[in-house]
PQR file of N, CA, C, O and H, with PARSE charges and radii, in Angstrom:
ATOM      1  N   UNK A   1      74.689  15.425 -14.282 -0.4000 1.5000
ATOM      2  CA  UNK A   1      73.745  14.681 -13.472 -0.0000 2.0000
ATOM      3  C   UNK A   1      73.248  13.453 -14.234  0.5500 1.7000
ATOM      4  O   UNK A   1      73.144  13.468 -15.460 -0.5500 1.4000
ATOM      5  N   UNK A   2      72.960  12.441 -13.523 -0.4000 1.5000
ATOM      6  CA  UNK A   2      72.550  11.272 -14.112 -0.0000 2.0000
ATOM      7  C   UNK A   2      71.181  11.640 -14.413  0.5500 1.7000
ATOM      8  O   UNK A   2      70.520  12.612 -14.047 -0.5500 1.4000
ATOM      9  H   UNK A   2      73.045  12.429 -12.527  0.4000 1.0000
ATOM     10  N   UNK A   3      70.862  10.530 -15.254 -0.4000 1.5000
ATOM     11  CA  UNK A   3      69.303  10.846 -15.946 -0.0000 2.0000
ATOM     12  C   UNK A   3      68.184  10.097 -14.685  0.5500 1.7000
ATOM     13  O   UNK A   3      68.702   9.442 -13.781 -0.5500 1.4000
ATOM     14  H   UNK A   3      71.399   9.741 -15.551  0.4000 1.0000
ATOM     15  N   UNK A   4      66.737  10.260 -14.735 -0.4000 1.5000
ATOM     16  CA  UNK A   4      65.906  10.481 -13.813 -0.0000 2.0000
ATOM     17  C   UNK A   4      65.469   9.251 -14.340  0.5500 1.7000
ATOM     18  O   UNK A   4      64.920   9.307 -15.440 -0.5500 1.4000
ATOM     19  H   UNK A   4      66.316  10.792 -15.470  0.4000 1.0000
ATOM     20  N   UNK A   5      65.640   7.701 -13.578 -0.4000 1.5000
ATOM     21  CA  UNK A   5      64.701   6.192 -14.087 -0.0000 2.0000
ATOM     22  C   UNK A   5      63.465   5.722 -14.129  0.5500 1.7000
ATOM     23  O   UNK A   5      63.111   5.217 -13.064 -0.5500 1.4000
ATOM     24  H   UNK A   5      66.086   7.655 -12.684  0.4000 1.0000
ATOM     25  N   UNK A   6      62.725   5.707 -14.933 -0.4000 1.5000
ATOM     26  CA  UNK A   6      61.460   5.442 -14.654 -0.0000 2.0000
ATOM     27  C   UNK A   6      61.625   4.014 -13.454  0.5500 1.7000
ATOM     28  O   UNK A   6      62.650   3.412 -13.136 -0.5500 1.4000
ATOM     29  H   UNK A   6      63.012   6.116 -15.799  0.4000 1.0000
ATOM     30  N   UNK A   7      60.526   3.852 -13.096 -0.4000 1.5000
ATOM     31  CA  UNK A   7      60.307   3.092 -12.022 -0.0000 2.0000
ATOM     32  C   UNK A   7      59.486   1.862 -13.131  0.5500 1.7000
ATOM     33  O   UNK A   7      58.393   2.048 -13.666 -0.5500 1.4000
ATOM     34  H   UNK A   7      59.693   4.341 -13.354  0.4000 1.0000
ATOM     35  N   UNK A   8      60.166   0.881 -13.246 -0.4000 1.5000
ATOM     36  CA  UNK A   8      59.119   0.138 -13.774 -0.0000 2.0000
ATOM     37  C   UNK A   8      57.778  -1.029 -13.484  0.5500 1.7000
ATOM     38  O   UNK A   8      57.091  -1.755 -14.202 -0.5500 1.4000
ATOM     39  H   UNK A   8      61.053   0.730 -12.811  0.4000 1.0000
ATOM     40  N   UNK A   9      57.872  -0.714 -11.935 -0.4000 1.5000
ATOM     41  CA  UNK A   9      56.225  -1.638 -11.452 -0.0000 2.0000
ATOM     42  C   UNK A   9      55.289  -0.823 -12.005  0.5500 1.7000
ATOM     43  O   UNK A   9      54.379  -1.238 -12.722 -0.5500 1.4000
ATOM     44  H   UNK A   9      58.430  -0.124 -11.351  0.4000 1.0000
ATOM     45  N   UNK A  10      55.542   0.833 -11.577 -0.4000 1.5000
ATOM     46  CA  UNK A  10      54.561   1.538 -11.861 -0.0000 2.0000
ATOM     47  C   UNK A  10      54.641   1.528 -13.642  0.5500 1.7000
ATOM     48  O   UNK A  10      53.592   1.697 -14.263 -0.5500 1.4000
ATOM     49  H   UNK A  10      56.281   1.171 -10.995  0.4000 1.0000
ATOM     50  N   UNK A  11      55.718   1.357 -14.256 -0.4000 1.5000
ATOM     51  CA  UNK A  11      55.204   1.440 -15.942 -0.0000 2.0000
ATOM     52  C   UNK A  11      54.268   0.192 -16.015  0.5500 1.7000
ATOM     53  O   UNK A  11      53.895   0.039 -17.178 -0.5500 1.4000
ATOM     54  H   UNK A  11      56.570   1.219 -13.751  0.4000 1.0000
ATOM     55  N   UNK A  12      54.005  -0.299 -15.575 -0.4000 1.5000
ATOM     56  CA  UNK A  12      53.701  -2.016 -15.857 -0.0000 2.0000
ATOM     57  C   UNK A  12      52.033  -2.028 -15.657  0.5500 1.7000
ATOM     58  O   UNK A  12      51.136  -2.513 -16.347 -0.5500 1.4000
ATOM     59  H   UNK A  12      54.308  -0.174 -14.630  0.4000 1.0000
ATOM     60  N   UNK A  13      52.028  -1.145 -14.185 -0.4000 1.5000
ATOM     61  CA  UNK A  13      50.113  -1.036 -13.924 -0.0000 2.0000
ATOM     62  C   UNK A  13      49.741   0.157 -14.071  0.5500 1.7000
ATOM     63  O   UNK A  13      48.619   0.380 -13.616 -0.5500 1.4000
ATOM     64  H   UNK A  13      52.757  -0.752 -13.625  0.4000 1.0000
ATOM     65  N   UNK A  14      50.512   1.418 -14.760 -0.4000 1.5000
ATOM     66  CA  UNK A  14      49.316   2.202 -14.981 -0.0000 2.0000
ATOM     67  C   UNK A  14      49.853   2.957 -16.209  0.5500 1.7000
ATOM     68  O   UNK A  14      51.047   3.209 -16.366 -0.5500 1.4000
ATOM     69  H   UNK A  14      51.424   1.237 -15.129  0.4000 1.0000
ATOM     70  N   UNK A  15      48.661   3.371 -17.256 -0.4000 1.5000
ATOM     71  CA  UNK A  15      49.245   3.884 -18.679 -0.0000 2.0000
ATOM     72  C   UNK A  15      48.731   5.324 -18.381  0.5500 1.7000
ATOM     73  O   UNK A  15      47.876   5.520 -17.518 -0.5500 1.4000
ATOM     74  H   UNK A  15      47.690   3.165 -17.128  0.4000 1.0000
ATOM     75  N   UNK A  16      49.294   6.351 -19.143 -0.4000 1.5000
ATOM     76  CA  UNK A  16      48.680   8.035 -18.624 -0.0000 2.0000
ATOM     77  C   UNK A  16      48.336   8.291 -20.330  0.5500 1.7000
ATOM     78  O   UNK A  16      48.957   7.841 -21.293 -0.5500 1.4000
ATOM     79  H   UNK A  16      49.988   6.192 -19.845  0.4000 1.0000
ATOM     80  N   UNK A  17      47.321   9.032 -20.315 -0.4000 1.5000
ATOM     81  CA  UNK A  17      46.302   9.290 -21.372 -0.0000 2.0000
ATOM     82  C   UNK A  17      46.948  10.076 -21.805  0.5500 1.7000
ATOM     83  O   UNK A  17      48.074  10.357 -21.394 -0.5500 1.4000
ATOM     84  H   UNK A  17      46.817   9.398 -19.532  0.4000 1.0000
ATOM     85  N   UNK A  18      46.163  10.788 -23.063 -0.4000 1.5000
ATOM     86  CA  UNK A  18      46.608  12.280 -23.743 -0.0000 2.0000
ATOM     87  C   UNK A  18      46.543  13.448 -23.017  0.5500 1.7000
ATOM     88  O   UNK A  18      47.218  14.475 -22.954 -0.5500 1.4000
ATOM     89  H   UNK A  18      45.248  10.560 -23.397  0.4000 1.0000
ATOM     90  N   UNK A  19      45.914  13.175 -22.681 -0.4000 1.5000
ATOM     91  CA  UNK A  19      45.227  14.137 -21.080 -0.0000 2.0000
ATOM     92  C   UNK A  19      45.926  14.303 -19.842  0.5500 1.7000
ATOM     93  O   UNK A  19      45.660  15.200 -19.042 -0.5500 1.4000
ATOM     94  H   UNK A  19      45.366  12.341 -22.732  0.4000 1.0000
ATOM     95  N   UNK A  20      46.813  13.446 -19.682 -0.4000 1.5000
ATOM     96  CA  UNK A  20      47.529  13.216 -18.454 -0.0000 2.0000
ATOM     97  C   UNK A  20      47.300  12.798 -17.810  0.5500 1.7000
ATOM     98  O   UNK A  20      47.890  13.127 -16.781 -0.5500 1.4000
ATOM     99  H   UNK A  20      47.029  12.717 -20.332  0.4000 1.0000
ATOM    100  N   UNK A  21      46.220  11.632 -17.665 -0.4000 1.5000
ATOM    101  CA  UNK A  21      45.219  11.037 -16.450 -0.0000 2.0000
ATOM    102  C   UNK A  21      45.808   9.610 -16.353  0.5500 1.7000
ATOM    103  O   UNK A  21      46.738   9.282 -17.091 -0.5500 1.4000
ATOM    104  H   UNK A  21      45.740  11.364 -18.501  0.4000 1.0000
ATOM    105  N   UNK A  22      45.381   8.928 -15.631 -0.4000 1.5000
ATOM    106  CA  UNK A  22      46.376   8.098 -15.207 -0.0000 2.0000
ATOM    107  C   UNK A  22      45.230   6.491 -15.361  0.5500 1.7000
ATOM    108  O   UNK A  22      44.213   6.435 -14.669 -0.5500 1.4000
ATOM    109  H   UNK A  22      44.625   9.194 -15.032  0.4000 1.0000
ATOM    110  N   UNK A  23      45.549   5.486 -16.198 -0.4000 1.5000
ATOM    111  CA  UNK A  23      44.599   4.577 -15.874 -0.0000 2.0000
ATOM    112  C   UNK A  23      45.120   3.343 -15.402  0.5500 1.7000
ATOM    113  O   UNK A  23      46.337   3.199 -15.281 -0.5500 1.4000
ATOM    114  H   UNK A  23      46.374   5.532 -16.761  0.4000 1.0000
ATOM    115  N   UNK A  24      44.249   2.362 -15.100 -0.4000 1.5000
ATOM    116  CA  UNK A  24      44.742   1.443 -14.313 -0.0000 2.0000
ATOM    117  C   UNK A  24      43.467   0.258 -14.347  0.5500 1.7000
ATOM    118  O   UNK A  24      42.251   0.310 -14.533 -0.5500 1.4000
ATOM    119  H   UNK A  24      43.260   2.479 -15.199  0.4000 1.0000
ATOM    120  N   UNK A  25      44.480  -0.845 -14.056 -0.4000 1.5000
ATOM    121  CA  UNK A  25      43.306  -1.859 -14.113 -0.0000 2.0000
ATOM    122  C   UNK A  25      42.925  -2.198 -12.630  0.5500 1.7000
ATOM    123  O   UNK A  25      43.774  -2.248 -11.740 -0.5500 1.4000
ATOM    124  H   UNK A  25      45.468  -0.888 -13.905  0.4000 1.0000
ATOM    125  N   UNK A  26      41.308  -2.477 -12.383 -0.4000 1.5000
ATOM    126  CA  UNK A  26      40.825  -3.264 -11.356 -0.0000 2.0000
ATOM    127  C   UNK A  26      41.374  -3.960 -10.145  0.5500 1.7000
ATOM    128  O   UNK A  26      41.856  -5.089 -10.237 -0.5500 1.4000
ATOM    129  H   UNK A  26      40.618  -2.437 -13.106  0.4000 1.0000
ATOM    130  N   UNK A  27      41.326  -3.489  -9.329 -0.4000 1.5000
ATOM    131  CA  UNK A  27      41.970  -4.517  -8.356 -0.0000 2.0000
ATOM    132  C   UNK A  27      40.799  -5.626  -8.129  0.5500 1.7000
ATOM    133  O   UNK A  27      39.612  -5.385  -8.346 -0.5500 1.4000
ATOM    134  H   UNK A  27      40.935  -2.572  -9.254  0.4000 1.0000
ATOM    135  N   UNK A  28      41.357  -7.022  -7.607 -0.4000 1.5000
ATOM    136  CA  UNK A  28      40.637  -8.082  -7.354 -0.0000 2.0000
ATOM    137  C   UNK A  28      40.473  -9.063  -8.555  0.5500 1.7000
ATOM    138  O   UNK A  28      39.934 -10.168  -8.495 -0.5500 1.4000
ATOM    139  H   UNK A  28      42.321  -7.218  -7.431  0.4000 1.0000
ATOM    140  N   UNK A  29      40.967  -8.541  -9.539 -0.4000 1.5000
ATOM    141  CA  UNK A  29      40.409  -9.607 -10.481 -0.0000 2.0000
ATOM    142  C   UNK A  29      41.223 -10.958 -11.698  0.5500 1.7000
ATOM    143  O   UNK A  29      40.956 -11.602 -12.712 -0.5500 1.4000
ATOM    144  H   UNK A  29      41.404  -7.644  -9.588  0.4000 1.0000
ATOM    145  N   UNK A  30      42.515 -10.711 -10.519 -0.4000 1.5000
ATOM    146  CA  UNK A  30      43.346 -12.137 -11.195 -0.0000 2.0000
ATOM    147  C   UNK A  30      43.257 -13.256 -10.513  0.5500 1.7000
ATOM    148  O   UNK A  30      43.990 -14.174 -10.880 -0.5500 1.4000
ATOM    149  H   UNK A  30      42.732 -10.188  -9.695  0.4000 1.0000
ATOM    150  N   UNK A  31      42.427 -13.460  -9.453 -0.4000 1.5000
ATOM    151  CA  UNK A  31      41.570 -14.641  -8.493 -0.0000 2.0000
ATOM    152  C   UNK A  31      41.116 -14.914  -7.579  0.5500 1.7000
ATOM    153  O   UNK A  31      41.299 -14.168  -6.618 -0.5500 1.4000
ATOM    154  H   UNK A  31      41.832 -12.714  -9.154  0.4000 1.0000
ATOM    155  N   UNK A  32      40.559 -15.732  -7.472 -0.4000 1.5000
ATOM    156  CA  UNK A  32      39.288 -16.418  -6.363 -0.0000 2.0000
ATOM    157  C   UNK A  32      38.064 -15.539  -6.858  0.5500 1.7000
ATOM    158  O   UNK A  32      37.367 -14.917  -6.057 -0.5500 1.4000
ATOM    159  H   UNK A  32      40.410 -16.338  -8.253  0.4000 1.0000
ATOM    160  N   UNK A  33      37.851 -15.527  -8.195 -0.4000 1.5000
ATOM    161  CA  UNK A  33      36.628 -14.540  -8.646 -0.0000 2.0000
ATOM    162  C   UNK A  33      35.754 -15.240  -8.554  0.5500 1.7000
ATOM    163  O   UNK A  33      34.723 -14.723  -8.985 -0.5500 1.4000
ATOM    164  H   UNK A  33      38.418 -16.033  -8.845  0.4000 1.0000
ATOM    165  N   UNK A  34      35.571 -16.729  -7.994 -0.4000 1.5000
ATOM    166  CA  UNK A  34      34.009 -17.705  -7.859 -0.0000 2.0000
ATOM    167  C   UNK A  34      33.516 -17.247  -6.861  0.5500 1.7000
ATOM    168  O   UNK A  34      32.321 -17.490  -6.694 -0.5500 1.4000
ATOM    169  H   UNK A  34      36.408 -17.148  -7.644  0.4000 1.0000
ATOM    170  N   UNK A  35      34.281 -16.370  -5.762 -0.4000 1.5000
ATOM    171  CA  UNK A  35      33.162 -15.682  -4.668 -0.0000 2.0000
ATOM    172  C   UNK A  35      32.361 -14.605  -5.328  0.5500 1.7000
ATOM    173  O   UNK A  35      31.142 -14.440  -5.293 -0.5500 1.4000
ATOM    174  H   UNK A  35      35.252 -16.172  -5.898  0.4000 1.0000
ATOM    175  N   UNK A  36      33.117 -14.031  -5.826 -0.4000 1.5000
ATOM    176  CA  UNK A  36      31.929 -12.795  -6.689 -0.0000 2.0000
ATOM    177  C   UNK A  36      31.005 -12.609  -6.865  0.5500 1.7000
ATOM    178  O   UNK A  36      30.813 -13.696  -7.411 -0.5500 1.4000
ATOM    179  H   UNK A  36      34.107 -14.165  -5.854  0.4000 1.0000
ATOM    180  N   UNK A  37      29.739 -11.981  -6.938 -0.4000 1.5000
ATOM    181  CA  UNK A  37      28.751 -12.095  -7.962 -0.0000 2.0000
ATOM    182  C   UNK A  37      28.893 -11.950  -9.230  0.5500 1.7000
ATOM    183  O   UNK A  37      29.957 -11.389  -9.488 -0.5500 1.4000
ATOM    184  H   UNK A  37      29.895 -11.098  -6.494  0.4000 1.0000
ATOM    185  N   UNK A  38      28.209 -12.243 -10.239 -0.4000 1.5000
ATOM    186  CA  UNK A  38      28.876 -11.814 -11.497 -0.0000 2.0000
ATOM    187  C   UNK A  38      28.313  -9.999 -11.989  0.5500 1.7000
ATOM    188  O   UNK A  38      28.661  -9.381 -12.995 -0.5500 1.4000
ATOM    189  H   UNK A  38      27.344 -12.699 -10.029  0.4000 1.0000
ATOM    190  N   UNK A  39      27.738  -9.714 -11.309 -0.4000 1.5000
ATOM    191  CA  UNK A  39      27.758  -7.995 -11.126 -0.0000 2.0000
ATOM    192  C   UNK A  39      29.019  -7.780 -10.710  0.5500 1.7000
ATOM    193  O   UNK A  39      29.959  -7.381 -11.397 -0.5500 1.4000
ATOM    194  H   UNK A  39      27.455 -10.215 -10.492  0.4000 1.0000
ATOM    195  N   UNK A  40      29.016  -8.041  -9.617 -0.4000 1.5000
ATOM    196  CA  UNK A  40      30.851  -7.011  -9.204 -0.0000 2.0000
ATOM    197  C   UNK A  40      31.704  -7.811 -10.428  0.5500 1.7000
ATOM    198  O   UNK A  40      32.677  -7.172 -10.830 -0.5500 1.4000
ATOM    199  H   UNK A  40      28.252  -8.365  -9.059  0.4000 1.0000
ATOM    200  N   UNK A  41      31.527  -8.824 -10.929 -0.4000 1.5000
ATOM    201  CA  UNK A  41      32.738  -9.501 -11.785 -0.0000 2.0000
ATOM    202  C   UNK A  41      32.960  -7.958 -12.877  0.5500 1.7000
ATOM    203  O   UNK A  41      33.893  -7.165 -13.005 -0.5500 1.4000
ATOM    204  H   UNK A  41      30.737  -9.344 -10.603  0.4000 1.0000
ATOM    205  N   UNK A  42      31.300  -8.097 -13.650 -0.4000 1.5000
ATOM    206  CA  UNK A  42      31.232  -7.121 -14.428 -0.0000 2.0000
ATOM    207  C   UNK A  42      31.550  -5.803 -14.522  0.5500 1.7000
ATOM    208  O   UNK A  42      31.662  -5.032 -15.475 -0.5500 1.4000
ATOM    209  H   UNK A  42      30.543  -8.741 -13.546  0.4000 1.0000
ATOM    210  N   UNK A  43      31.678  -5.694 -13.312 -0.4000 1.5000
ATOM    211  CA  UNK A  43      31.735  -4.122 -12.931 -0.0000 2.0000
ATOM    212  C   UNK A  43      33.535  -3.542 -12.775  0.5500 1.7000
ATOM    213  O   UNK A  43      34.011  -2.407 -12.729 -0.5500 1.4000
ATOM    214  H   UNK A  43      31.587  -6.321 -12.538  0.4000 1.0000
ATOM    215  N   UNK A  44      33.964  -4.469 -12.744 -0.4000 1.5000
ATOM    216  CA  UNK A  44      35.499  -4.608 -12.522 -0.0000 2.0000
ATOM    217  C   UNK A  44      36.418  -5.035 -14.146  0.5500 1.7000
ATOM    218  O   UNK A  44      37.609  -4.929 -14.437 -0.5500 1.4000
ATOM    219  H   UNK A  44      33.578  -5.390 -12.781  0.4000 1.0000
ATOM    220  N   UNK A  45      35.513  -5.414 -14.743 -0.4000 1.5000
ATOM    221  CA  UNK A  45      36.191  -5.111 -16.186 -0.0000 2.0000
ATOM    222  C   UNK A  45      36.797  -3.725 -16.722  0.5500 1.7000
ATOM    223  O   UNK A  45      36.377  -2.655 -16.279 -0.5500 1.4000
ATOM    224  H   UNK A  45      34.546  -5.500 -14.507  0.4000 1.0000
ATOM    225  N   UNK A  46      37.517  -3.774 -17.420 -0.4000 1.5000
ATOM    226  CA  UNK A  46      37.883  -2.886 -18.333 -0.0000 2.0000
ATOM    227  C   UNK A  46      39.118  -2.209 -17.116  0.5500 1.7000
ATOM    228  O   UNK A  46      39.613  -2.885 -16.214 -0.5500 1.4000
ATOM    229  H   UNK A  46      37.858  -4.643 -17.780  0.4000 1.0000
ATOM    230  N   UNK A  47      39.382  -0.948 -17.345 -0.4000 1.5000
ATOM    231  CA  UNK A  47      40.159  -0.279 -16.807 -0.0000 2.0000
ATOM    232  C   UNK A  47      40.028   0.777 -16.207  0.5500 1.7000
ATOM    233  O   UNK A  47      39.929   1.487 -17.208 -0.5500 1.4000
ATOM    234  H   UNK A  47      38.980  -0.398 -18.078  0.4000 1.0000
ATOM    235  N   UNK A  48      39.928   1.629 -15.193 -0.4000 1.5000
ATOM    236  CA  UNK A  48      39.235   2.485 -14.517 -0.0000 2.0000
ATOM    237  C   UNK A  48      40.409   4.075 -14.528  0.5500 1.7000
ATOM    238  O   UNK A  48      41.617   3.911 -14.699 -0.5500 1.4000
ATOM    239  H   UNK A  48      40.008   1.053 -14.379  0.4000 1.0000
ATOM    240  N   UNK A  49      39.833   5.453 -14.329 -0.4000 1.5000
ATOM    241  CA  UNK A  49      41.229   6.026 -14.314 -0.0000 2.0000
ATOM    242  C   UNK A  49      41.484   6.472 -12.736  0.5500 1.7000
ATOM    243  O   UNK A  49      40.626   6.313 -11.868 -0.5500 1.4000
ATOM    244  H   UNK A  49      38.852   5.586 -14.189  0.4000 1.0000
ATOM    245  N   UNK A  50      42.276   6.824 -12.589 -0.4000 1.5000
ATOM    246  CA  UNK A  50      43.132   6.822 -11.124 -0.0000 2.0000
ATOM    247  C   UNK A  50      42.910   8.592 -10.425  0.5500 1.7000
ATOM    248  O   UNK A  50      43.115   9.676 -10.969 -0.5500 1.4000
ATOM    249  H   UNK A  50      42.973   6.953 -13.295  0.4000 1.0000
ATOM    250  N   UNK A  51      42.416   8.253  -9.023 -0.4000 1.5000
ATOM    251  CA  UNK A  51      42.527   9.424  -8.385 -0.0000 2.0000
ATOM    252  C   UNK A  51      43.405  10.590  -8.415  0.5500 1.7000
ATOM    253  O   UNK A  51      44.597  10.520  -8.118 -0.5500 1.4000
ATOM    254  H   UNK A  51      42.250   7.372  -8.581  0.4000 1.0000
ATOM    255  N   UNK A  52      42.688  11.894  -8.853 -0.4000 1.5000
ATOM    256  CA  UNK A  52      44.056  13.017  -8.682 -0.0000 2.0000
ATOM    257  C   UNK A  52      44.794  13.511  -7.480  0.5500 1.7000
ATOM    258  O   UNK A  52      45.769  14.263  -7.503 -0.5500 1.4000
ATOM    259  H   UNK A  52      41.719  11.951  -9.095  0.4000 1.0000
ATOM    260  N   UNK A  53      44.165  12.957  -6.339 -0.4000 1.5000
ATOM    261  CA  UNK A  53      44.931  12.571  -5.471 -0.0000 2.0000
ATOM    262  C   UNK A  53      46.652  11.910  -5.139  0.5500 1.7000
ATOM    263  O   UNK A  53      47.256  12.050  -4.075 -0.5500 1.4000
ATOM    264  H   UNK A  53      43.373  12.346  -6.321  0.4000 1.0000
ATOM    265  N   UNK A  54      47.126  11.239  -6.289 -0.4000 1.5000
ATOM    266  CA  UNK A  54      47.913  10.205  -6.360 -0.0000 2.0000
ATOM    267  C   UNK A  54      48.087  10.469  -7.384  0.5500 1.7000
ATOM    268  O   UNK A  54      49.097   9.886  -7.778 -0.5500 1.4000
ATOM    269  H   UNK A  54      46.635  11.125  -7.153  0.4000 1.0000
ATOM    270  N   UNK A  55      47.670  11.041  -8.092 -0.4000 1.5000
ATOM    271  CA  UNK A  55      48.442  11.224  -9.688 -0.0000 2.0000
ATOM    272  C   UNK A  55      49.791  11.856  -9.831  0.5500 1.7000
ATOM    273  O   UNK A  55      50.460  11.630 -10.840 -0.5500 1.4000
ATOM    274  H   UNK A  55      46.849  11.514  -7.772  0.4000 1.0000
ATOM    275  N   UNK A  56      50.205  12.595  -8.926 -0.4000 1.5000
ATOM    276  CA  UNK A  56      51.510  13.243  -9.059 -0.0000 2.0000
ATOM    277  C   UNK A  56      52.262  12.571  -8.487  0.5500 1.7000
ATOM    278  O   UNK A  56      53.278  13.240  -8.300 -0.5500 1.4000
ATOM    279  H   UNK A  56      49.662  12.778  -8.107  0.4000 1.0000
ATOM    280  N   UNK A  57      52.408  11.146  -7.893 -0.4000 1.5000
ATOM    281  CA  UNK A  57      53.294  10.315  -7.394 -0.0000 2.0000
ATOM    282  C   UNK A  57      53.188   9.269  -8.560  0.5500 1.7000
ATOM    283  O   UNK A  57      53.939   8.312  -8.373 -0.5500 1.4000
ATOM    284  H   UNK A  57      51.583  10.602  -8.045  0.4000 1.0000
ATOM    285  N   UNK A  58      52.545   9.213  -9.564 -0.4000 1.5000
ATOM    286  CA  UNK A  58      52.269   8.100 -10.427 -0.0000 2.0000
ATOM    287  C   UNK A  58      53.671   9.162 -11.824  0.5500 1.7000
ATOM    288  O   UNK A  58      54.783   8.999 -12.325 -0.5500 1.4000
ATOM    289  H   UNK A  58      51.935   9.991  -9.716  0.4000 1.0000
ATOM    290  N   UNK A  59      52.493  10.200 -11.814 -0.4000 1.5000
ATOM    291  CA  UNK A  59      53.835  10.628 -13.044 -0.0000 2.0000
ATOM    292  C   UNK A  59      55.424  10.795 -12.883  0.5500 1.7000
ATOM    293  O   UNK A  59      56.287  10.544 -13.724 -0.5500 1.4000
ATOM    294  H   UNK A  59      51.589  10.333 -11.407  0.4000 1.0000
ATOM    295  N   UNK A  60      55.628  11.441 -11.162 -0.4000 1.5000
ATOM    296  CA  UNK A  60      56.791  11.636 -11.164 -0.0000 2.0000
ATOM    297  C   UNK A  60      57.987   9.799 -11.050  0.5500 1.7000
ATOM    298  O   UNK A  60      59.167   9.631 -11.357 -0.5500 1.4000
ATOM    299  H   UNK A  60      54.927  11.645 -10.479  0.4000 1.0000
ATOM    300  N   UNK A  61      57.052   8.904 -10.545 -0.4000 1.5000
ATOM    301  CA  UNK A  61      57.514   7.647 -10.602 -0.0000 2.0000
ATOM    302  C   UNK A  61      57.850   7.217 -12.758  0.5500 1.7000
ATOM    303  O   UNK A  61      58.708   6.550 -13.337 -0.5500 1.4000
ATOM    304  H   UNK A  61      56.093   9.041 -10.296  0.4000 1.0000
ATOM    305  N   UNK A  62      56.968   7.819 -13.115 -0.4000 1.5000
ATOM    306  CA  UNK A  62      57.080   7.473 -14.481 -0.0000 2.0000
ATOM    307  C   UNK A  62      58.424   8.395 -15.634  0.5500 1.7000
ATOM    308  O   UNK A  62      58.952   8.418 -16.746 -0.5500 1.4000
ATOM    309  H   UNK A  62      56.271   8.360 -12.645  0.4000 1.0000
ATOM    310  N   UNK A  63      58.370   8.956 -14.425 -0.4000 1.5000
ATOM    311  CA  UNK A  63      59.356  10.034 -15.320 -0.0000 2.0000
ATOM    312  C   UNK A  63      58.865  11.217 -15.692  0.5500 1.7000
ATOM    313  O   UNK A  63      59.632  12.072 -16.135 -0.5500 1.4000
ATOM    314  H   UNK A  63      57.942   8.937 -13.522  0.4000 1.0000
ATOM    315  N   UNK A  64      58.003  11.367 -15.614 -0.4000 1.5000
ATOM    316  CA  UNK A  64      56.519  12.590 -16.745 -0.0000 2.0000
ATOM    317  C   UNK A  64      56.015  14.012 -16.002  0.5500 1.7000
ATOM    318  O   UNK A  64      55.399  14.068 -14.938 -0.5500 1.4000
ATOM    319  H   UNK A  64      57.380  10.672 -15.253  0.4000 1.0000
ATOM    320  N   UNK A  65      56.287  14.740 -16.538 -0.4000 1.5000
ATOM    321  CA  UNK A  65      55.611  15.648 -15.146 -0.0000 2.0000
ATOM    322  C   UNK A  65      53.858  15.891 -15.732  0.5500 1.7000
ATOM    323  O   UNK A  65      53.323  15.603 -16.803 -0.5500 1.4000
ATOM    324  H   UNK A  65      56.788  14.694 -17.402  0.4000 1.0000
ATOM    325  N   UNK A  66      53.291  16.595 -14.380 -0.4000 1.5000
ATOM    326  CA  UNK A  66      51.985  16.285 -14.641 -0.0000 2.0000
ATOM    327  C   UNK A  66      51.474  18.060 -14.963  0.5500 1.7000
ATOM    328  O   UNK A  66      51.901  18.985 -14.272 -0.5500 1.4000
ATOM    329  H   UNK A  66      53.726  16.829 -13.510  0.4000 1.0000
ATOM    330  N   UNK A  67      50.602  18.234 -16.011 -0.4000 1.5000
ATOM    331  CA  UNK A  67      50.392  19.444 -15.966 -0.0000 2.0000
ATOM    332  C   UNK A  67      49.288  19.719 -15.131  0.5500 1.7000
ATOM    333  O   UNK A  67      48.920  20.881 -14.958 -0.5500 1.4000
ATOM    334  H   UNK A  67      50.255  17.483 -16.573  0.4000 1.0000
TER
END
């Protein structure tokens, strides 16, 4: 059998922890951020982690299984 490809959009926007959790950056914030307030600007920094909802379509896209 051929080997199983990671998908690489999904390697690109989301990294999975030690933990297995899945993180991801912000949506909204590569432009038109002058509508913003600078609260939501702030609030959208950094990297947030991802619903377990959707986490088992994130690992199996990555290659990884999820425990």
């Amino acid at each position: 059998m051929p080997k199983m490809k990671t998908h690489k959009g999904t390697k690109k926007r989301f990294r999975l922890t030690a933990t297995g959790k899945a993180k991801h950056r912000c949506a909204g914030t590569s432009h038109l951020a002058t509508r913003m307030s600078s609260k939501r600007k702030r609030n959208l920094r950094g990297t947030r982690v991802l619903h377990d909802s959707v986490l088992h379509q994130i690992t199996a896209a990555l290659g990884k299984y999820s425990s």
